[in-house]
NUTIMI-363910 format. One record per residue (C-alpha): x, y, z; residue in three letters. Coordinates in steps of 0.2 Angstrom, whole numbers, padded with zeros to 4 digits, always signed. Layout:
# NUTIMI-363910
XYZAla/...
# end
This chain:
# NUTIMI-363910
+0369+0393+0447Unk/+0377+0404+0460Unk/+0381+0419+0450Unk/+0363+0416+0447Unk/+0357+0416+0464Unk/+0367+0431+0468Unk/+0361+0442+0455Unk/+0344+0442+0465Unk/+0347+0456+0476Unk/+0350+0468+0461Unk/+0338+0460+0450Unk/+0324+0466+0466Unk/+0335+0483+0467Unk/+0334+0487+0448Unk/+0316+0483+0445Unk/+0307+0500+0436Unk/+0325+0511+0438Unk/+0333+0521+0424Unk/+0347+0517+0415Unk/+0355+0525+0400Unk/+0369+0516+0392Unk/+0379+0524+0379Unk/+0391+0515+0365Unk/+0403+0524+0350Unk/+0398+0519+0333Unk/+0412+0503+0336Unk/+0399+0493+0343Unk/+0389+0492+0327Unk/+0401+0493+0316Unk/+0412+0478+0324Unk/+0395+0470+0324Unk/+0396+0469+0344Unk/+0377+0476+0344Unk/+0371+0456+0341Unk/+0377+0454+0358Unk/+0372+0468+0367Unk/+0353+0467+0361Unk/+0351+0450+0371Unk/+0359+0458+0386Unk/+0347+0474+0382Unk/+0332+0461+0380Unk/+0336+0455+0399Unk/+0337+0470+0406Unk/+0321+0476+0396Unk/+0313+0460+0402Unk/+0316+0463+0422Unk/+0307+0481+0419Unk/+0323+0491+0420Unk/+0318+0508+0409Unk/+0332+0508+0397Unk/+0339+0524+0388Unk/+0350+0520+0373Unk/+0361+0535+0367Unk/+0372+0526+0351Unk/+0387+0535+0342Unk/+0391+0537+0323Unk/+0410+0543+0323Unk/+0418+0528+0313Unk/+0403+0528+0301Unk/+0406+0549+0298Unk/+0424+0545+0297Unk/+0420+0534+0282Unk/+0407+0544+0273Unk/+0421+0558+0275Unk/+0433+0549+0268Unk/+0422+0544+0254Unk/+0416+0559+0250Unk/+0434+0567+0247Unk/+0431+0578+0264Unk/+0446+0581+0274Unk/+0441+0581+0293Unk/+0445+0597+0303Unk/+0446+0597+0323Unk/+0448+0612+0337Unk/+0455+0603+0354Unk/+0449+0587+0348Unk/+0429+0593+0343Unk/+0425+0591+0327Unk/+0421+0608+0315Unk/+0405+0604+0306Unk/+0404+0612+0290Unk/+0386+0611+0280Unk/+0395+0596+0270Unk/+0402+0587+0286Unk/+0384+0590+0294Unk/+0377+0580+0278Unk/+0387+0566+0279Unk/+0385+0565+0299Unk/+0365+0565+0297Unk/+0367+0550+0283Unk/+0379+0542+0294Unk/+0368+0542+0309Unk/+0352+0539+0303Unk/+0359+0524+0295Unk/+0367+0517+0311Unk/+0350+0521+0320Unk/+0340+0510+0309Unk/+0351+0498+0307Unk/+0352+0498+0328Unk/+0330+0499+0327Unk/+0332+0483+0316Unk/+0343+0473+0326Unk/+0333+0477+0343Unk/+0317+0470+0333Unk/+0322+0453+0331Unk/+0312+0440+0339Unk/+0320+0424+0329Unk/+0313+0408+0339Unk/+0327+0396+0346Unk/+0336+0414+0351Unk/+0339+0425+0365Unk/+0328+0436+0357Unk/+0314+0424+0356Unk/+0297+0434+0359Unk/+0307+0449+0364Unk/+0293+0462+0355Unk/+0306+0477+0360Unk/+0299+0494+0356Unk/+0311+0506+0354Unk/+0306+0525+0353Unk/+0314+0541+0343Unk/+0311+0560+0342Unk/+0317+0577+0344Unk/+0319+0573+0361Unk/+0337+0585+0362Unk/+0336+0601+0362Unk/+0354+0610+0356Unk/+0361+0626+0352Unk/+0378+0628+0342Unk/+0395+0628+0351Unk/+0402+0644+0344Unk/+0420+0650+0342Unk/+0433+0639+0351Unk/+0453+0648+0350Unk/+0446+0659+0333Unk/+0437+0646+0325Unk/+0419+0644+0322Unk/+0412+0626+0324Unk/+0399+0630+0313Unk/+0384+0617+0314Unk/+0392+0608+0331Unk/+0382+0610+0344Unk/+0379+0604+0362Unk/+0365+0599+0373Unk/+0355+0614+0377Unk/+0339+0603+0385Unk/+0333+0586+0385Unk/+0314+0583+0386Unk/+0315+0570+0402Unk/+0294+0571+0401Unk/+0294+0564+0383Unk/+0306+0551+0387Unk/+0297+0546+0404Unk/+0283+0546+0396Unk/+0290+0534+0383Unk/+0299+0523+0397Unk/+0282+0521+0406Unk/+0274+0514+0390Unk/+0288+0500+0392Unk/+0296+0509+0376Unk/+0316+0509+0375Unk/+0321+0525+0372Unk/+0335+0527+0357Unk/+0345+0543+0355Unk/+0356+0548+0340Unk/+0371+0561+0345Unk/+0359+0574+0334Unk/+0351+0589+0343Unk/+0338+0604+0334Unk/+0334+0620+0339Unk/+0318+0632+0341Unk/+0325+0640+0325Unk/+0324+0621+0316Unk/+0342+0619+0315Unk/+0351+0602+0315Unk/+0367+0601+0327Unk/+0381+0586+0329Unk/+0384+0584+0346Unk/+0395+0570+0355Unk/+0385+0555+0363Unk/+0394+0558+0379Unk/+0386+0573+0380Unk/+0368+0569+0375Unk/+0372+0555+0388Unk/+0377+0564+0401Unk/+0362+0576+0401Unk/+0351+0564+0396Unk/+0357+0555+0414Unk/+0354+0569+0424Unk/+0338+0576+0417Unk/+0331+0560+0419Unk/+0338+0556+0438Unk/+0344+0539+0432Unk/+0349+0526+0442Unk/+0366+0521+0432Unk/+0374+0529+0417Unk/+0384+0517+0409Unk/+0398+0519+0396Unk/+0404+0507+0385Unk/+0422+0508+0377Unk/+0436+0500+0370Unk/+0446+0501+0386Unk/+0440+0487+0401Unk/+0438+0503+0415Unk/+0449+0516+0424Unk/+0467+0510+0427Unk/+0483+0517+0439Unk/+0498+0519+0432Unk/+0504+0501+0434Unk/+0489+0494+0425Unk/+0478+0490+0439Unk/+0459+0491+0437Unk/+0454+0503+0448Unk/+0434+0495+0450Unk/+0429+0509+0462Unk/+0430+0528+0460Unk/+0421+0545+0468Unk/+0421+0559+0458Unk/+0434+0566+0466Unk/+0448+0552+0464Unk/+0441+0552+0445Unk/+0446+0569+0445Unk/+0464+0565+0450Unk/+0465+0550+0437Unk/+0465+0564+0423Unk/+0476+0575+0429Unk/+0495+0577+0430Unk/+0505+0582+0447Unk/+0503+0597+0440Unk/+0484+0597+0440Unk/+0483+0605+0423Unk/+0488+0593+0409Unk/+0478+0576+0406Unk/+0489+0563+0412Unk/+0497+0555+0397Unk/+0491+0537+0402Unk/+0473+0539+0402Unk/+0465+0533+0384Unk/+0455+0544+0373Unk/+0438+0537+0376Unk/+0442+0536+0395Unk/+0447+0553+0394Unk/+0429+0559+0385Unk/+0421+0547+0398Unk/+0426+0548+0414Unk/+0424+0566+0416Unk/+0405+0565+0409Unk/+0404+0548+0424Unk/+0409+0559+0439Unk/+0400+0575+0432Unk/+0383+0564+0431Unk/+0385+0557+0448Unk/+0387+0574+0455Unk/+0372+0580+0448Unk/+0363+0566+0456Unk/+0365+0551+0445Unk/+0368+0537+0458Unk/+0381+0528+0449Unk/+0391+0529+0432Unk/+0402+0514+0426Unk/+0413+0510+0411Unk/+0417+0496+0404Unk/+0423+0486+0389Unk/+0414+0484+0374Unk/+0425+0471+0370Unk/+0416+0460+0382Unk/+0405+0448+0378Unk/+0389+0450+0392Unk/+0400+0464+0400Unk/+0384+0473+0406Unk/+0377+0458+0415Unk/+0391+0455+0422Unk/+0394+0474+0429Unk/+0375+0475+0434Unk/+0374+0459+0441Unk/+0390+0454+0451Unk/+0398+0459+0466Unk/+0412+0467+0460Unk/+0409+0471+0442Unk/+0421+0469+0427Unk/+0421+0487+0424Unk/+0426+0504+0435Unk/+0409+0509+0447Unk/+0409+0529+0451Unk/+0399+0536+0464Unk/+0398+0555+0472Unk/+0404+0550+0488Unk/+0414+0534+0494Unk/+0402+0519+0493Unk/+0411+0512+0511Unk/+0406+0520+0527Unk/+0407+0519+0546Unk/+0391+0522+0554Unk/+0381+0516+0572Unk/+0371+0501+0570Unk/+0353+0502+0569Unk/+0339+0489+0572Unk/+0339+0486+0551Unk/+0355+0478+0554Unk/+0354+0465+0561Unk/+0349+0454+0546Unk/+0366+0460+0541Unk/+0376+0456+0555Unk/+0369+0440+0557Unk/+0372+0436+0540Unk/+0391+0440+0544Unk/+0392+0433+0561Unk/+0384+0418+0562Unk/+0397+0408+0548Unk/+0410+0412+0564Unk/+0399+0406+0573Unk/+0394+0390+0566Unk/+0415+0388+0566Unk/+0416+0390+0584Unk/+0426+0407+0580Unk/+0413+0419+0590Unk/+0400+0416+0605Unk/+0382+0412+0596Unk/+0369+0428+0599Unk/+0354+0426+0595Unk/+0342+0436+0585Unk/+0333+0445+0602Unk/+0349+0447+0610Unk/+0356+0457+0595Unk/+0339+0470+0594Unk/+0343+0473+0615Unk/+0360+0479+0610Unk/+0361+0484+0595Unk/+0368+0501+0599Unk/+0382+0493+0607Unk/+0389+0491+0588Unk/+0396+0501+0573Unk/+0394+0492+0556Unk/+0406+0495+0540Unk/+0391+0500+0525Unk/+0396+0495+0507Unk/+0387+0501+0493Unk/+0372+0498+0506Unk/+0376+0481+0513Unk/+0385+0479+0527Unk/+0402+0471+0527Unk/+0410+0473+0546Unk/+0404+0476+0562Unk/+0411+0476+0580Unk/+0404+0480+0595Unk/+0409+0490+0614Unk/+0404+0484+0630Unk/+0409+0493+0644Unk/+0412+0490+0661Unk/+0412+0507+0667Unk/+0415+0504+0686Unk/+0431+0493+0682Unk/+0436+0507+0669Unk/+0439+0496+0657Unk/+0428+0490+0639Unk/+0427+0474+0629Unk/+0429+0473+0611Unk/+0416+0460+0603Unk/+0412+0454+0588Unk/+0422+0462+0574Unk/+0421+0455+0559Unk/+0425+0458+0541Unk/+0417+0449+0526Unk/+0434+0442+0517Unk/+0433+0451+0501Unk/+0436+0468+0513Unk/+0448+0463+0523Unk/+0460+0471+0513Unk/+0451+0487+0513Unk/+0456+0494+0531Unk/+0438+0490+0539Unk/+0444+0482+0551Unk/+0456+0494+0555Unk/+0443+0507+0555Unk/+0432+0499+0565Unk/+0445+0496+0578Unk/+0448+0514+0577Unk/+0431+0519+0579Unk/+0430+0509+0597Unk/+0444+0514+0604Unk/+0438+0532+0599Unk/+0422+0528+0604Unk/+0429+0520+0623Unk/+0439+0536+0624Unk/+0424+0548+0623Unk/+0416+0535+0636Unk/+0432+0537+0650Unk/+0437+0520+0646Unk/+0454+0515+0651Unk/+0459+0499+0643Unk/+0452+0489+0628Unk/+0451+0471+0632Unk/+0447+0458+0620Unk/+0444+0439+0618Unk/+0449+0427+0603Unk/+0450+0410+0598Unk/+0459+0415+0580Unk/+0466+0432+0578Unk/+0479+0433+0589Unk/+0493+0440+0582Unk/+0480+0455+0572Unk/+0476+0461+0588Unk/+0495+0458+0594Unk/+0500+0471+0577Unk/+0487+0484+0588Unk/+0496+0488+0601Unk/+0487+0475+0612Unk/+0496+0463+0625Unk/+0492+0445+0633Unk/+0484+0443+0648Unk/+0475+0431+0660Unk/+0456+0426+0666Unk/+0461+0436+0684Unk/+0465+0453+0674Unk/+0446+0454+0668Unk/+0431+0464+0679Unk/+0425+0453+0688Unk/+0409+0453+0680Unk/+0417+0448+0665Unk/+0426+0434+0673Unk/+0410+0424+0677Unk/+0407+0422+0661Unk/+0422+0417+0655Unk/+0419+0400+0646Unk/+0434+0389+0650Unk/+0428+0375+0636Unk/+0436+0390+0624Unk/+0450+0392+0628Unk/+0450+0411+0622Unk/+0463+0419+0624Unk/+0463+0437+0632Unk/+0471+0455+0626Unk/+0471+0468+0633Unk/+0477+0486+0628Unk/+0480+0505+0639Unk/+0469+0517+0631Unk/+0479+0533+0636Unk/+0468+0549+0637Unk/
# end
């Protein structure tokens, strides 16, 4: 029932946005696509415009195989002969219905119960061939030339969902193999879309001791593939991760919002990324989702939201709603991924020299993300620019953080005088105080 209350926020943020979500040829083969329909129909069902772009390589490895054709690569892309081009047209047209068929049941008693999904196909991919990679020509594989994102809006805003093969045709009438990270990845961008999801067999991006790594930028995805020598792939990234991610943090800086990948592995790993705090998968985003900014009056639901538990505990003085909106540019607020997280606030008593620390505060699940730290930083930056010479600072509960600062005990009589008659005694805070040097 909570994760169900939680997800409301992104239910209302993901109402009539984009997404386009692309899987290998795994999924339909291991038969994972059973499962991924009902998570599609929920999706489909809160008016999120879905893009589907499937894979077919397993099915083409087979139809290879079975047709006695050995498969040939350059750098890992496949050279597509007029035989291999057959067998790939049979293999994905075959996985595409069979995908069609699945996302039309509507069995009573399931989760697919009067789902009446559309789903919509074309020539939507325009492609052009490849060419010679290292001496050798790729023959018929191709790569995204255009996508037509008005044929595929138009579709979305007939409440169709759009499915894509990794096939692409020319002005000429030619038929190319592309790679469905590709077609994804420009599919994404042409359309603007909210979030391009990838789903693989590895559960996100790790560091080299196996942690998930559940936030990236573009940037820091950059630096997972490549060695200290900035030239080789690092030698623990997966393959699918390393055909993935580069497509992830090339989308979001083309203006995709955000990219993730997760496991396919999963059962409801979608939901569960889309619709939960932290995700199961790896999130990347152009710039860093957390950020340090001035508060503004559309804070303040925000930082009452974080204060007024602490306050309810006795930990901070109560403030009420006005008082907030009168000083609200007393404060700086920690933004995640557009909610706020921190906040702390500078009161200065410029006569006396000196400036009080107020009100900082960190949701828990950040407290190990620096922010507090920063925010500190921020004040004591932002007392500087202000000719403040000391920081002072009253607390019930975080003694020894602010002792860890740089900031020292002291007593009632060590305050400015303003300050001192409003000193509650029924606290007991106790009072540190710390030299600002210029």
């Amino acid at each position: 029932m909570q994760w169900f209350r939680r997800a409301a926020p992104y239910i209302h943020a993901f109402g009539g946005k984009t997404f386009v979500i692309a899987f290998g040829g795994e999924v339909v083969a291991d038969g994972g696509f059973i499962g991924l329909t009902h998570d599609l129909n929920l999706l489909a069902s809160l008016e999120i415009k879905l893009v589907l772009v499937h894979g077919a390589r397993p099915q083409i490895e087979n139809r290879l195989l079975a047709s006695g054709i050995e498969p040939r690569y350059v750098n890992g892309i496949r050279i597509t002969d007029a035989e291999t081009l057959q067998c790939a047209k049979e293999s994905i047209g075959r996985v595409r219905v069979e995908i069609e068929a699945l996302l039309s049941m509507g069995l009573a008693n399931s989760p697919m119960a009067n789902a009446q999904i559309r789903v919509a196909s074309g020539n939507f991919v325009t492609a052009r061939p490849i060419g010679v990679i290292d001496g050798v020509d790729l023959l018929h594989t191709g790569e995204t030339r255009k996508i037509d994102a008005a044929g595929i809006r138009a579709c979305l805003d007939d409440n169709d969902v759009v499915l894509l093969s990794p096939l692409g045709y020319s002005p000429t009438g030619e038929i190319f193999n592309l790679t469905l990270e590709d077609v994804a990845l420009q599919t994404a961008v042409a359309l603007s879309a909210e979030k391009l999801i990838f789903m693989m067999d590895a559960a996100g991006i790790t560091d080299r001791k196996g942690q998930l790594l559940r936030e990236l930028t573009a940037a820091e995805a950059d630096a997972q593939l490549q060695t200290d020598k900035g030239k080789e792939r690092a030698q623990h990234i997966p393959d699918d991760v390393a055909l993935y991610l580069p497509c992830a943090a090339q989308a979001c800086r083309a203006g995709v919002q955000r990219a993730h990948l997760i496991s396919r592995h999963l059962d409801g790993a979608l939901l569960l990324e889309l619709f939960t705090r932290d995700g199961i998968g790896t999130m990347v985003t152009r710039d860093a989702l957390q950020k340090l900014r001035p508060a503004n009056i559309n804070d303040i639901a925000g930082i009452l939201a974080l204060i007024e538990p602490l306050e309810q505990q006795g930990v901070l003085v109560r403030r009420s709603r006005e008082l907030l909106e009168r000083e609200v540019n007393h404060f700086v607020v920690v933004e995640h991924d557009g909610r706020i997280v921190g906040c702390a606030a500078l009161y200065p008593f410029a006569k006396n020299g000196a400036g009080e620390l107020a009100c900082l505060t960190v949701e828990s699940a950040y407290r190990d993300s620096g922010a507090g730290q920063s925010l500190l930083d921020n004040i004591e930056a932002k007392a500087r620019r202000q000719k403040i010479r000391k920081l002072f600072v009253l607390t019930t509960r975080a003694a020894h953080w602010f002792i860890e600062r740089g900031f020292s005990e002291t007593d009632v009589d060590s305050l400015p005088p303003r300050r001192q008659s409003l000193y509650n005694y029924s606290r007991r805070s106790k009072i540190f105080v710390k030299p600002l040097p210029r």
